[in-house]
ChimeraX commands (.cxc) that place a marker at each C-alpha (Angstrom):
marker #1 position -0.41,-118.01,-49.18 radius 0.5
marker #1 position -0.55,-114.41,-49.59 radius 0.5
marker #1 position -3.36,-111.84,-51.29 radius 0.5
marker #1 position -2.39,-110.16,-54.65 radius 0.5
marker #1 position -1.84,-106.57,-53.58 radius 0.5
marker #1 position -1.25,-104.93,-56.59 radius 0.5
marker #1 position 2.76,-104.44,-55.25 radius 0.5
marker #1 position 5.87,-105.59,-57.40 radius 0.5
marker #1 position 9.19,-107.02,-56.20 radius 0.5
marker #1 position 11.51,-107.40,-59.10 radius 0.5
marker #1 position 15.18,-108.69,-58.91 radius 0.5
marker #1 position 17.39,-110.32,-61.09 radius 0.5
marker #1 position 18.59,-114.04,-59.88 radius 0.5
marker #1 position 21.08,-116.53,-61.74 radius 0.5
marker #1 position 19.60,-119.64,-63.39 radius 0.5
marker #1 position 21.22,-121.55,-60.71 radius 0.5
marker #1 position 19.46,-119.68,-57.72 radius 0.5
marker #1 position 16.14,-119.79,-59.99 radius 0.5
marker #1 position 16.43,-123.34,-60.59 radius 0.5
marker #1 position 16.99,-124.17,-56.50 radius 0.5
marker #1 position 14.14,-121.95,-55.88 radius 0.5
marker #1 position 11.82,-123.58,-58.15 radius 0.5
marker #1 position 12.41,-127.05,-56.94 radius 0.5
marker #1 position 11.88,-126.04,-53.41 radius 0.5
marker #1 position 8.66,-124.06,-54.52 radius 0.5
marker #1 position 7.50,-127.33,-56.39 radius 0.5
marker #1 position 8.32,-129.39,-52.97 radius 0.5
marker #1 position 6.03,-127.26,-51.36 radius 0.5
marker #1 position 3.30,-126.73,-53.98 radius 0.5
marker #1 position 3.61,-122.85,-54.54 radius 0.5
marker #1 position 4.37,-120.83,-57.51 radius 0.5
marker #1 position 7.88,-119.17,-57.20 radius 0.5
marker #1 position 6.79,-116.11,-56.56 radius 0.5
marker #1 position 4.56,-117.33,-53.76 radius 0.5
marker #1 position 7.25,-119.36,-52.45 radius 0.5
marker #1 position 9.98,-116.42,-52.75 radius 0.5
marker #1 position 7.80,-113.67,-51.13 radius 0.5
marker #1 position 6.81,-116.54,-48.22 radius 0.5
marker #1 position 10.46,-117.08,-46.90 radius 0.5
marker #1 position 11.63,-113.07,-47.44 radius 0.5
marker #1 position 8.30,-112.68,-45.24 radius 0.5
marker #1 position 9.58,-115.22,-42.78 radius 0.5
marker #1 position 13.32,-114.38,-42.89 radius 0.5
marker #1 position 11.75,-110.91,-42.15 radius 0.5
marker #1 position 9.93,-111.61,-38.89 radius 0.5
marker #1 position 12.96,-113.77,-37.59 radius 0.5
marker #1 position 15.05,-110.29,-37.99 radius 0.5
marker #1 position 12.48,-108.18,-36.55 radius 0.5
marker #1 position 12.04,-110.46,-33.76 radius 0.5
marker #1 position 15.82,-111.07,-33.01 radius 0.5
marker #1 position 16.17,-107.33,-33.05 radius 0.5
marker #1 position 13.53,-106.44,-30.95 radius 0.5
marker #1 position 14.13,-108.99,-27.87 radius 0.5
marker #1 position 17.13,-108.49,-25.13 radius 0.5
marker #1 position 17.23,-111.92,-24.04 radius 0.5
marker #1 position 19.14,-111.74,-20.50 radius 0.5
marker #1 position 21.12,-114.25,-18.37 radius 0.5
marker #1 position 19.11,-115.63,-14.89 radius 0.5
marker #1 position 21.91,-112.88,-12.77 radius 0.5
marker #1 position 21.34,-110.23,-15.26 radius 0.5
marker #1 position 17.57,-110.39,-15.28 radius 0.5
marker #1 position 17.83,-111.25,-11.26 radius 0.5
marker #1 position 19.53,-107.91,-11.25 radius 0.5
marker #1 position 17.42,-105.77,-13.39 radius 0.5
marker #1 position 14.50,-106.65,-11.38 radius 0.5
marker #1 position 16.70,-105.67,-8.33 radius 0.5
marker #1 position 17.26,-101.66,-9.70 radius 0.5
marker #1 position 13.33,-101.62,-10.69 radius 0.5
marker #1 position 12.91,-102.61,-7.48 radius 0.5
marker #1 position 15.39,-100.24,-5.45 radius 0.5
marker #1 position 16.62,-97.97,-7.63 radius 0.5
marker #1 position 20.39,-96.41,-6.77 radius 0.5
marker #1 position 19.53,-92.24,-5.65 radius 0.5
marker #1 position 19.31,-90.09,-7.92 radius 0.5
marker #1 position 23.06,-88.06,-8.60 radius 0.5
marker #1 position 23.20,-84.39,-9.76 radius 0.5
marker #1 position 23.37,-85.53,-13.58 radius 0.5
marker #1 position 20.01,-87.82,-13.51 radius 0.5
marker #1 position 18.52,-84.36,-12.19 radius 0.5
marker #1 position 19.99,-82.45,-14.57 radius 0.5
marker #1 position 18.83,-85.11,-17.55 radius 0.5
marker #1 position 15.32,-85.19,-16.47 radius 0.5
marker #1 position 14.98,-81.48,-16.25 radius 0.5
marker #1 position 16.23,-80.94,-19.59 radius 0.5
marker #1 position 14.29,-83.64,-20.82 radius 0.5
marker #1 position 11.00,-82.04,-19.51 radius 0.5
marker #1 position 12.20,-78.42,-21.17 radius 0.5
marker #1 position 12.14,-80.32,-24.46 radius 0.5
marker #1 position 8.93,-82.28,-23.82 radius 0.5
marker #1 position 7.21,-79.19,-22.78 radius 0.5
marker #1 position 8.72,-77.54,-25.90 radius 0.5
marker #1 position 7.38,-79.61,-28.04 radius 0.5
marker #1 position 3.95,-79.93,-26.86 radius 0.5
marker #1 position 3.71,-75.84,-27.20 radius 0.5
marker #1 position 4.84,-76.20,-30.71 radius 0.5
marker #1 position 2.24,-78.94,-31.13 radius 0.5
marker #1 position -0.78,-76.72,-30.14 radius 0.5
marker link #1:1,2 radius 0.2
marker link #1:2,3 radius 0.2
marker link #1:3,4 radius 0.2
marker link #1:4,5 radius 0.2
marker link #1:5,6 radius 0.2
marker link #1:6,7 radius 0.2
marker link #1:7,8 radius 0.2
marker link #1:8,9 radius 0.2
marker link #1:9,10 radius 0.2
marker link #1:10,11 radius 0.2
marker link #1:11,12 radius 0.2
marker link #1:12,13 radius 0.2
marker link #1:13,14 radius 0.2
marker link #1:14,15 radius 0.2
marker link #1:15,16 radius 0.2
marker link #1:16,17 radius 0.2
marker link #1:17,18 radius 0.2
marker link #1:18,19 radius 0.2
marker link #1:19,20 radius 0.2
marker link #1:20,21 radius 0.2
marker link #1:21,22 radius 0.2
marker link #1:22,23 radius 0.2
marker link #1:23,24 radius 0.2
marker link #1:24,25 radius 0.2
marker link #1:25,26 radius 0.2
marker link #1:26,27 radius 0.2
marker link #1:27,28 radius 0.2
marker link #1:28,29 radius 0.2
marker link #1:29,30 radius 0.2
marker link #1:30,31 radius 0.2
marker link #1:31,32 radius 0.2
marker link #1:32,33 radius 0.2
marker link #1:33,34 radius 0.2
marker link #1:34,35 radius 0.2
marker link #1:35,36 radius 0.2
marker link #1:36,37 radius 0.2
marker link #1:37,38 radius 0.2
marker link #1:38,39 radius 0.2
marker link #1:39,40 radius 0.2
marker link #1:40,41 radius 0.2
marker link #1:41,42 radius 0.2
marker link #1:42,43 radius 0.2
marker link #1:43,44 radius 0.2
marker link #1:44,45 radius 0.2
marker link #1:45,46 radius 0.2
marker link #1:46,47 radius 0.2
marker link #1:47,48 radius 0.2
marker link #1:48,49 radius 0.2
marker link #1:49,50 radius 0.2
marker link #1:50,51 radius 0.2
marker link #1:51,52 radius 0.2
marker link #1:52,53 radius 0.2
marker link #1:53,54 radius 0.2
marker link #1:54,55 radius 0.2
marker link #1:55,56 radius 0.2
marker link #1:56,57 radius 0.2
marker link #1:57,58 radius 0.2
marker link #1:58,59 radius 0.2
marker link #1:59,60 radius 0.2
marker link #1:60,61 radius 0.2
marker link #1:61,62 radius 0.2
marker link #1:62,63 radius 0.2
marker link #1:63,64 radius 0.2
marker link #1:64,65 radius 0.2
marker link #1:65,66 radius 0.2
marker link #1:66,67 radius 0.2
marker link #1:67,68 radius 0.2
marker link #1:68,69 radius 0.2
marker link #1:69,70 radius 0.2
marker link #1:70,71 radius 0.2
marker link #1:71,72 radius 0.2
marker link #1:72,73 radius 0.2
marker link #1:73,74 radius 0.2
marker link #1:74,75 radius 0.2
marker link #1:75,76 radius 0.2
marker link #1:76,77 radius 0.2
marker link #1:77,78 radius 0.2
marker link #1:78,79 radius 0.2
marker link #1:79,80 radius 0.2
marker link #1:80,81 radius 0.2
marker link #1:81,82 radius 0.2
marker link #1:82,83 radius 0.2
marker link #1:83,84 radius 0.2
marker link #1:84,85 radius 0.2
marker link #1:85,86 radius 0.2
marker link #1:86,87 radius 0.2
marker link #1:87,88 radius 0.2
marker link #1:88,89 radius 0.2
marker link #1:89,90 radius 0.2
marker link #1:90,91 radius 0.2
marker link #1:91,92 radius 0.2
marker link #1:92,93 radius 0.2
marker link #1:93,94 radius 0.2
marker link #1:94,95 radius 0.2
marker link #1:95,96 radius 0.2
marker link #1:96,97 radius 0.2
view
């Protein structure tokens, strides 16, 4: 399953919860610690993953591609957005130096 990495994860369960946990760890042939840190890890990347993808409808991703493609013009507070964005990029790559 996974390395020992020298890292602790402590938490206090009820007899009921350890008992379900065991059996299931026991179904699978890990210890209970294995088995415990194995579904927080997989729980884990399902959140990650749910969190990090837009997932669009056919029109809605038919019409993104349509403003990549052809943009609306730019109005007088896009301009005024990207210059004040560049002031504070610039700004902070002077303070970087």
């Amino acid at each position: 399953m996974l390395a020992h990495t020298g890292k602790r994860l402590t938490t206090r369960i009820t007899d009921h919860v350890q008992e379900k946990l065991q059996a299931a760890a026991d179904i699978v042939g890990a210890t209970l610690n294995q088995f415990v840190v194995q579904a927080a890890l997989e729980k884990a990347e399902k959140v990650i993953e749910s969190e990090s993808t837009i997932v669009l409808t056919r029109r809605e991703s038919l019409r993104l591609l349509e403003l990549i493609e052809n943009p609306p013009p730019r109005n007088e507070k896009f301009i005024q957005a990207q210059a004040r964005y560049q002031r504070i990029k610039n700004d902070a790559g002077s303070a970087a130096e």
